[in-house]
C-alpha positions as CSV (number, residue, x, y, z in Angstrom):
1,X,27.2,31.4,22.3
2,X,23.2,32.3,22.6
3,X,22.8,30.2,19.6
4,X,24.7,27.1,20.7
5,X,22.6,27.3,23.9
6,X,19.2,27.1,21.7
7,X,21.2,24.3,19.8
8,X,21.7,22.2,22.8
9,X,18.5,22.9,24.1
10,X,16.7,21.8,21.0
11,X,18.8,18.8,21.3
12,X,17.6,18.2,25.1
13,X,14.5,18.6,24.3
14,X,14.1,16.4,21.2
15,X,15.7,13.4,22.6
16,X,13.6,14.1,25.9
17,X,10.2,13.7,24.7
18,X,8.5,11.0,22.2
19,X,7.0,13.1,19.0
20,X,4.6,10.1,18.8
21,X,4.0,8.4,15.1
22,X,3.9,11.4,13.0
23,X,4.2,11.1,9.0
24,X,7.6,12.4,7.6
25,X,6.0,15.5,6.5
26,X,4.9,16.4,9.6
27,X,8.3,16.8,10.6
28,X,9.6,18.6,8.0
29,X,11.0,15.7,4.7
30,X,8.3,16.2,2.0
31,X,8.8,13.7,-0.4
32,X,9.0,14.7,-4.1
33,X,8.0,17.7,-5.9
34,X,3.9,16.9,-6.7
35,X,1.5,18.6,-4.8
36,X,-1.2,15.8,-2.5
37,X,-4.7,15.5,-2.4
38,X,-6.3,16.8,0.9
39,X,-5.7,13.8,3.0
40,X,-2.4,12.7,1.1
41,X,-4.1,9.0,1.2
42,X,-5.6,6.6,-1.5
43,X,-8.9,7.9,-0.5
44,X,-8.5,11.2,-1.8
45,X,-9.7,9.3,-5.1
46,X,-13.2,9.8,-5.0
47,X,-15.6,6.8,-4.1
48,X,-12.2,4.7,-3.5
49,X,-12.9,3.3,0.1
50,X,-10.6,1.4,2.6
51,X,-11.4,-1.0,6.1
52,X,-8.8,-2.8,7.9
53,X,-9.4,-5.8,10.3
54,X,-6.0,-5.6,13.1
55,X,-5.8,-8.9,14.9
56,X,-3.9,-8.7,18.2
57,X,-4.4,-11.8,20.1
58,X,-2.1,-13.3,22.7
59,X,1.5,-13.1,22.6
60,X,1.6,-15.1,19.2
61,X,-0.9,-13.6,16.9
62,X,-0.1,-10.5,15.3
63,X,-2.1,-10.1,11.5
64,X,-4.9,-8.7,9.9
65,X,-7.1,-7.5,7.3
66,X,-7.5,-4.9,4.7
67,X,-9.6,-4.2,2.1
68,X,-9.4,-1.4,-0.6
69,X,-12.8,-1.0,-2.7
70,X,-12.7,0.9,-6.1
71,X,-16.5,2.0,-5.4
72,X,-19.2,1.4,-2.5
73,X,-21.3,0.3,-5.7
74,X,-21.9,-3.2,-6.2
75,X,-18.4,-3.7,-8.3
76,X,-19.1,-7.1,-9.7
77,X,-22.0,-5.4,-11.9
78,X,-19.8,-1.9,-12.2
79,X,-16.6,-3.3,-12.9
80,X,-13.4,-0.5,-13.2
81,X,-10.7,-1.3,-15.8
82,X,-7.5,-2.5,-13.9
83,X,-3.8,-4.2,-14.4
84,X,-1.4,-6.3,-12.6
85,X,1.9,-6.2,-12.6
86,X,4.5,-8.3,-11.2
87,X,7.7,-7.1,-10.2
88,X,8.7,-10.2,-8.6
89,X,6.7,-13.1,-8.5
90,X,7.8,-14.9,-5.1
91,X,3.8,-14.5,-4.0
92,X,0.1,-15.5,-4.2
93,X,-1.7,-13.1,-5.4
94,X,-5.5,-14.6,-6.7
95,X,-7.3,-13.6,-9.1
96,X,-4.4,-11.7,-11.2
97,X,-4.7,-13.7,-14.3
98,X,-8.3,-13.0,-14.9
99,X,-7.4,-9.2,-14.7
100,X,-4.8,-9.4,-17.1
101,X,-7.0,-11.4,-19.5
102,X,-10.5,-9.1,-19.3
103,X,-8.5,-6.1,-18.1
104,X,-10.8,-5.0,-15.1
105,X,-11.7,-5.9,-11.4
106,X,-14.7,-7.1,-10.2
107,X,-14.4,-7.5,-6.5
108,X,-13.1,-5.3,-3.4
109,X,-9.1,-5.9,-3.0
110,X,-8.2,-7.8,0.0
111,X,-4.5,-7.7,1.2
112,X,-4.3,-10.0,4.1
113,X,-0.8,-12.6,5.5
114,X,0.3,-15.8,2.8
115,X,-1.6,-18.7,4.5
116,X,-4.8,-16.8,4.4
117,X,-5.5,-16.0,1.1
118,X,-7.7,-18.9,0.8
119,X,-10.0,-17.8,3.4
120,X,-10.4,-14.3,2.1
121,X,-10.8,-15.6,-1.2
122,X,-13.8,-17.7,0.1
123,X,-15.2,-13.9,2.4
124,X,-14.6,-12.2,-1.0
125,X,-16.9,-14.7,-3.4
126,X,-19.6,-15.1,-0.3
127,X,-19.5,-11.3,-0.1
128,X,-20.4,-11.2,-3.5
129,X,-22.6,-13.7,-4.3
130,X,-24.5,-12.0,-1.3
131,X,-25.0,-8.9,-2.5
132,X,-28.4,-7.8,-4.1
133,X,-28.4,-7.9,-8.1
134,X,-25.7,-11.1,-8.2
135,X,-28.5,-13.7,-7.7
136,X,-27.5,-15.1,-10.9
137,X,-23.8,-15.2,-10.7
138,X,-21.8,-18.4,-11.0
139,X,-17.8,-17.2,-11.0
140,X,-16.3,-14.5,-9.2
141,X,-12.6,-13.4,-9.6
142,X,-11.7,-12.9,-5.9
143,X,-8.9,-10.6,-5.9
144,X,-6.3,-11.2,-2.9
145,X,-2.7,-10.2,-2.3
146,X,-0.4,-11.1,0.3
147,X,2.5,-10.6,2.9
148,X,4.0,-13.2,4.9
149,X,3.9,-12.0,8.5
150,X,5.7,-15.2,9.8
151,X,8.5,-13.4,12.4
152,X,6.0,-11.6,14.4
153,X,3.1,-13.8,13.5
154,X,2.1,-17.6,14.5
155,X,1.0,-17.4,10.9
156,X,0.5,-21.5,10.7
157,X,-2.2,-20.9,13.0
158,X,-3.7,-19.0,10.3
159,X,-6.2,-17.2,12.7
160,X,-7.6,-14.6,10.1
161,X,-11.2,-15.9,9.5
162,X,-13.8,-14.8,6.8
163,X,-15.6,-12.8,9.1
164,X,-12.4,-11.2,9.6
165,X,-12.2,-10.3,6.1
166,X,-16.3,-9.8,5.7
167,X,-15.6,-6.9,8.7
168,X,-12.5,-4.9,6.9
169,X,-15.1,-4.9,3.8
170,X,-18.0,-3.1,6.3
171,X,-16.0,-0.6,7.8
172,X,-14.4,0.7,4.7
173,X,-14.8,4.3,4.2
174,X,-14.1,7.1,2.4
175,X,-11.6,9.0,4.8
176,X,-9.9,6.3,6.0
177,X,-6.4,7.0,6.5
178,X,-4.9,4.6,9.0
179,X,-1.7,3.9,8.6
180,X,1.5,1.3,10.2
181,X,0.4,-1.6,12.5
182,X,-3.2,-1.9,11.3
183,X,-4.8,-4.4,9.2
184,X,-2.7,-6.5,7.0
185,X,0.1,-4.1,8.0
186,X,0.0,-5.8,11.7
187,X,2.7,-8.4,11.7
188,X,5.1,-7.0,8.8
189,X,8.6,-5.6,9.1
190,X,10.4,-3.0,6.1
191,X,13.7,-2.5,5.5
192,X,15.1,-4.5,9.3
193,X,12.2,-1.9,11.0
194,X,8.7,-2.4,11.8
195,X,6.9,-2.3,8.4
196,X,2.9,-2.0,7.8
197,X,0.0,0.0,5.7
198,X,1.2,3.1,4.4
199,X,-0.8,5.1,2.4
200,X,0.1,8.8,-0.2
201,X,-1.5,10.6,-3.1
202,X,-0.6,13.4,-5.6
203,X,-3.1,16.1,-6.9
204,X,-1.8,17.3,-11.0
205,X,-2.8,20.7,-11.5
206,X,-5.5,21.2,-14.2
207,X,-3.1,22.1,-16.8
208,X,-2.3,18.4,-16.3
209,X,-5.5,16.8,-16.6
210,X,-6.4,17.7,-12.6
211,X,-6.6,14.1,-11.7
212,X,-5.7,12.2,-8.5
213,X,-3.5,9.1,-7.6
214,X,-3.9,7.3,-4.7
215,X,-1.7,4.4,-3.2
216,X,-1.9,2.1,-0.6
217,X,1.1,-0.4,0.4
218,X,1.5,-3.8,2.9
219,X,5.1,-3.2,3.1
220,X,7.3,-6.2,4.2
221,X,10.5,-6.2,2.1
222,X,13.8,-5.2,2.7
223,X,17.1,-3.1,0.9
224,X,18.8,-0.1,2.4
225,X,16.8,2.4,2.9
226,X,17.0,5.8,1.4
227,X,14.1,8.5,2.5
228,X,14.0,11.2,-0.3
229,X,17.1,10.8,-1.6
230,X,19.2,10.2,1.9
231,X,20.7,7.0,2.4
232,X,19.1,6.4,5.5
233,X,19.9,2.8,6.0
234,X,24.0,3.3,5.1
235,X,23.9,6.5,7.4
236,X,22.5,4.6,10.5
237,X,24.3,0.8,9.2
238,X,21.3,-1.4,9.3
239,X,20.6,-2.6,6.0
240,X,20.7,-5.9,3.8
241,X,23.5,-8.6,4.3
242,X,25.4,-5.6,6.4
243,X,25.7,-8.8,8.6
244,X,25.6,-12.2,6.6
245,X,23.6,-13.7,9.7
246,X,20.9,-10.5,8.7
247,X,19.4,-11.1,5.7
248,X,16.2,-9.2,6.1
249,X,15.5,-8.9,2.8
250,X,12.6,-11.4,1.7
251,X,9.3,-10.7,2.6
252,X,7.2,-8.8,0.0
253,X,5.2,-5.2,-0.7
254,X,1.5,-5.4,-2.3
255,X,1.2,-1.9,-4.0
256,X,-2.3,-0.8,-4.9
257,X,-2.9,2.5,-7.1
258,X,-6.2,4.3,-7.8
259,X,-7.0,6.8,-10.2
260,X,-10.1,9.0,-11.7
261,X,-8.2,9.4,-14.8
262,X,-9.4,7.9,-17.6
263,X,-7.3,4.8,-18.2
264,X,-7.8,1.3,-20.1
265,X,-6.1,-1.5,-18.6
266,X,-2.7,-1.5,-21.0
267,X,-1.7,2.4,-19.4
268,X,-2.6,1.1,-15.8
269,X,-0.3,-1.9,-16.0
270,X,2.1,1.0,-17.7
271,X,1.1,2.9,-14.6
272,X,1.9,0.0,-12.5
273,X,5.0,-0.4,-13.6
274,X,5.9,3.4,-12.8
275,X,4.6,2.6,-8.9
276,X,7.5,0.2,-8.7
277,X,10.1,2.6,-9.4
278,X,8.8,4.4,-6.0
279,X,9.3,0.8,-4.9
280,X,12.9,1.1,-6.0
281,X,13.4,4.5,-5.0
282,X,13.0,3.6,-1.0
283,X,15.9,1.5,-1.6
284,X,13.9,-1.9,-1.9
285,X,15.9,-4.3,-4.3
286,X,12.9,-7.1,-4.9
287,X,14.9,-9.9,-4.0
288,X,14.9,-13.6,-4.9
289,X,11.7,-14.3,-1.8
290,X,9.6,-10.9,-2.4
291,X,6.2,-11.2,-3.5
292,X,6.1,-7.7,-5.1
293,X,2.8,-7.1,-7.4
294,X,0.8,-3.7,-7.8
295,X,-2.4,-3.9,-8.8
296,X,-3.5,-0.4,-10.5
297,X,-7.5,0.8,-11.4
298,X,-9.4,3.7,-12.9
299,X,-12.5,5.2,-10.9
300,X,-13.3,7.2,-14.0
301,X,-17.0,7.6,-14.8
302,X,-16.4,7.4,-17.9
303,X,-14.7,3.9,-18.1
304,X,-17.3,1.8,-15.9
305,X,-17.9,-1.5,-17.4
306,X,-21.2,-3.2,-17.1
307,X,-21.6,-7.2,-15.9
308,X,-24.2,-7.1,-18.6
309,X,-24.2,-5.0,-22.1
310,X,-26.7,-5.3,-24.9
311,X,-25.0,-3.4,-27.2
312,X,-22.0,-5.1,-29.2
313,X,-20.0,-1.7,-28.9
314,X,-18.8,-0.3,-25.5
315,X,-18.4,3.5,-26.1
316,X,-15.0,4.9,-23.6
317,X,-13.0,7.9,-23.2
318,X,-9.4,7.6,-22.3
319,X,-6.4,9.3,-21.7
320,X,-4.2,9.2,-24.3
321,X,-0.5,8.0,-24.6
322,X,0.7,11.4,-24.9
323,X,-1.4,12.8,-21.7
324,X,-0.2,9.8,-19.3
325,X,3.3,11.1,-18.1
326,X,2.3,13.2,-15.2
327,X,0.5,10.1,-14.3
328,X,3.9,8.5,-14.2
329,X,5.7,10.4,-12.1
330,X,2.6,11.3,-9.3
331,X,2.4,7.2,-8.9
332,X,6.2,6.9,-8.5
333,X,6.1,9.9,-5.7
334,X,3.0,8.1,-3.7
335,X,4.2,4.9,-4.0
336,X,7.7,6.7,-2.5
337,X,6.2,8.6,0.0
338,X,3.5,5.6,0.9
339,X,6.0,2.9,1.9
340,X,7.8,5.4,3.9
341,X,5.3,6.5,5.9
342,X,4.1,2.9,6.7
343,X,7.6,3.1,8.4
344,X,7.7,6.0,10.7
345,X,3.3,5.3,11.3
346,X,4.5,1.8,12.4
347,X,5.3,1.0,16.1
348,X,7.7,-1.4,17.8
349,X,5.7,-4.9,18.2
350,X,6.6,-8.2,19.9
351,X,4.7,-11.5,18.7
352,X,5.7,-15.0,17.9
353,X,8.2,-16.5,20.0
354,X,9.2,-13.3,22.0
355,X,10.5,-11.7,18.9
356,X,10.5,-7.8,18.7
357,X,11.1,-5.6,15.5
358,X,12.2,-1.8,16.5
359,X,10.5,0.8,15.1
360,X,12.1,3.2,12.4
361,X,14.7,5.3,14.7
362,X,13.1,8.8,13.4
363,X,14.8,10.6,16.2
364,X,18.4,9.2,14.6
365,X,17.0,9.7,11.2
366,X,16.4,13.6,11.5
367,X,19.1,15.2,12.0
368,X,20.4,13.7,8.4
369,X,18.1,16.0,7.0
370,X,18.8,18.9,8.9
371,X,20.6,20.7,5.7
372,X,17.9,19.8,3.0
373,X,15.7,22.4,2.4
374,X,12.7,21.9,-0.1
């Protein structure tokens, strides 16, 4: 009897007070089995900074900005090896071809809504050609991804501007670790729920090389949703075509992964490819109208590659083939754990024509993991 009483009172109290947006772990789902770096964000690779522009204008204008730097060096003269890879090509994602050609990145990463890639492109090359040592520059590869924000947003407006973009560049940081309706996260729905910037990380032990992986995701797709295993979206019935007048399905998911590990660009596009399986793990099924694309880099030290090299050999260590596994699995994990928490960080937001996406229901979702115990 005295512990049904604490039940019910547990109950009374959880559904009588708000817990506020709180990351799963915080209340008590730890996604995966790999250990995260100290602030379980893309930042916890060193030197890897992030800045967000969040425009919130009106009732119509619900986008943003945001901008993920390998280094706060001048990139286009230290460029870091990278990869693209496309898990479903519905999307506009500049620059992607000269990365698959050369095999690195030369310019911050800007993830921003689908009619304003142009303008960021046009912030990213002024941003560059700007900066002190680029004087004699005469081609950039602007690198910018996209999400189209179009339900919440009066994206046909396309309000984003370069100073918008030139801003989410300046306040990138180090210890950023914003998360849901911020940035280029504002306007975009997940899964039927209020989507945005979600952001994980996994730490290997030094048996395993000791090296991080960060991720960072815009999150605007849809599926049916599974959280760690739990089919989330079956359990609570909200998920794709569960009513054919619902398809809330298209939309997209930029996926950007950092790592200090060692890595030429053919194991980072092998390491991209592992960050969509976290994709797939949330229950996201890339459909026909999803832009999905992860773009992958190594902050190694000892991969930089110069704009300029007067030798005719470029000396590099790498991890090898055999050493890249537990790379594998910790970008699979962040990429999991990273588009989840861009759902339960994200809030409930009206914009464009007095529509309203509900946040993820976390007080429903809960008790579904009341008998999982890591």
């Amino acid at each position: 009897m005295k512990n049904f009483l604490y039940t019910c009172l547990a109950i009374i109290l959880f559904t009588s007070f708000s817990f506020g947006q709180q990351r799963p772990w915080e209340l008590g789902i730890e996604i995966g089995v790999m250990p995260t770096g100290k602030l379980n964000a893309i930042t916890d690779v060193a030197g890897v900074k992030v800045g967000h522009t969040t425009i919130i204008k009106g009732d119509s204008i619900r986008t943003g900005v945001t901008a993920i730097l390998a280094h706060g060096g001048n990139i286009f003269q230290q460029k870091v090896p990278a990869a693209v890879y496309v898990g479903n090509g519905f999307g506009k994602l500049a620059g992607s071809t000269q990365i698959a050609e050369l095999g690195n990145l030369e310019t911050p990463i800007i993830l921003t809504n689908t009619l304003s890639v142009p303008t960021a492109m046009n912030a990213v090359i002024g941003h560059t050609l700007n900066l002190e040592g680029n004087e004699n520059v005469y081609s950039v590869n602007a690198v910018v991804g996209e999400t189209n924000d179009g339900y919440l947003n009066d994206i046909r407006g396309r309000h984003v501007t370069e100073n918008d973009v030139l801003a989410a560049i300046k306040a990138a940081s180090e210890n950023n670790t914003e998360e849901g309706n911020v940035g280029a996260g504002t306007g975009t729905i997940a899964f039927g729920y209020k989507g945005g910037i979600g952001t994980s990380s996994r730490k290997l032990p030094e048996s395993l090389g000791g090296y991080t992986i960060g991720v960072l995701v815009q999150s605007n797709f849809g599926g049916v949703l599974q959280i760690d295993g739990v089919p989330v979206g079956e359990e609570l019935g909200k998920f794709a075509f569960d009513n054919q007048l619902l398809n809330n399905v298209d939309g997209s998911c930029m996926i950007i992964v950092a790592t200090d590990a060692p890595l030429d660009s053919r194991n980072l596009e092998r390491l991209a490819k592992r960050a969509f399986l976290g994709l797939a793990r949330t229950g996201g099924i890339a459909s026909n109208g999803s832009g999905d694309y992860i773009i992958a880099f190594s902050t190694a030290q000892s991969v930089p590659i110069p704009y300029r090299i007067d030798s005719f050999t470029l000396t590099q260590e790498f991890v090898p083939n055999d050493r890249v596994t537990p790379l594998f699995m910790a970008a699979i994990e962040a990429t999991e754990e990273a588009i989840i928490n861009s759902l339960f960080m994200a809030e409930t937001m009206t914009g464009f024509e007095g529509r309203t996406i509900e946040k993820l229901p976390v007080e429903e979702i809960l008790p579904l993991f009341e008998n999982r115990k890591k």
